[in-house]
N, C-alpha and C positions, 0 to 999 in steps of 0.2 A: 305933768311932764315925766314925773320918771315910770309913772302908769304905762305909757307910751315907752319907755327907752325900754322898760323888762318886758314888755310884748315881744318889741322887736329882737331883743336878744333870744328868747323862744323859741321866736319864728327863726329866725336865723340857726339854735341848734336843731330846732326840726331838719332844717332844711340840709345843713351840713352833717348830720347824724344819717338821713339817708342814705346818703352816699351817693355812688355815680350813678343808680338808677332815676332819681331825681335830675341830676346833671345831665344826663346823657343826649346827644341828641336825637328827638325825635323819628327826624327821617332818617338817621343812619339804622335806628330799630326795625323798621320797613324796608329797607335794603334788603334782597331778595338773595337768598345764599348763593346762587350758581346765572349767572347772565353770560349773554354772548360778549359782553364788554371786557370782564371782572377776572372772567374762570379761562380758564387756559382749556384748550381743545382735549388735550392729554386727563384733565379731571371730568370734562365730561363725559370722556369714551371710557373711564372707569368706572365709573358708577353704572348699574345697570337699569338706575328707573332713568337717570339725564342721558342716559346713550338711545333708550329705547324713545327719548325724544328727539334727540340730535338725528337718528336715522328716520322719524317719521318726517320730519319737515327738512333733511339734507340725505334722502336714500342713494346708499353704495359710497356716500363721502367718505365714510369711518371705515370701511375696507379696503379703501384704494391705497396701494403701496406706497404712493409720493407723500398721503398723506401724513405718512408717521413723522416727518421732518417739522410738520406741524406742529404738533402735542404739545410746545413749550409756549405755542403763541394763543390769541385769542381769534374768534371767530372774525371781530372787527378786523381785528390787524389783517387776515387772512384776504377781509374783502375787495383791499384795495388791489388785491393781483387777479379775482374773478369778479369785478361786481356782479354779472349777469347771472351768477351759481348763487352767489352768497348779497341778494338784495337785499335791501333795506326791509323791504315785504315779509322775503321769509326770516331774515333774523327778526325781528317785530312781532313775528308769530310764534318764531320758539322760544325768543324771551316773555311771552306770556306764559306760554306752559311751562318752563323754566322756574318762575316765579311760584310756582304751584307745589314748589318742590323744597323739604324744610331740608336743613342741613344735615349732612353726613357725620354721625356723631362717632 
């Protein structure tokens, strides 16, 4: 029995000596730094590899003048006033490429 209780105390400071990289969760690690969801339209037209994607898959969006009122919002938010521009389709496809894309350090 107490063979067993000094295991577990062990294991238990392994595990808390790690720290939050042990704790962390999972899938928030695979969370992809920049999405149509997450990232405001304003971060992705600064960046110049997420802009060079935002204008492959939404071309003349990021230069049109009404758009700058955007910037603060997200692509989602944005859909619900064009779906037809901003479908499910093409955001689907720029958050793949999106995905591809490691964070701005």
């Amino acid at each position: 029995m107490r063979a067993s209780l000094k295991a577990a105390a062990v294991a238990a400071a392994i595990v808390f000596s790690a720290g939050p990289a042990l704790a962390a969760d999972p899938a928030a690690a695979a969370k992809p730094a920049y999405s149509t969801e997450n990232s405001t339209i304003g971060e992705l037209i600064e960046n110049p590899e997420t802009k060079a994607l935002f204008d492959k898959h939404l071309p003349g969006v990021s230069s049109n003048e009404q758009f700058e009122m955007a910037k603060a919002m997200t692509l989602r938010q944005v859909q619900s006033y064009a779906p037809d521009q901003f479908s499910d389709d093409t955001l689907a496809k720029l958050d793949a490429d999106l995905a591809k894309v490691p964070a701005k350090k």
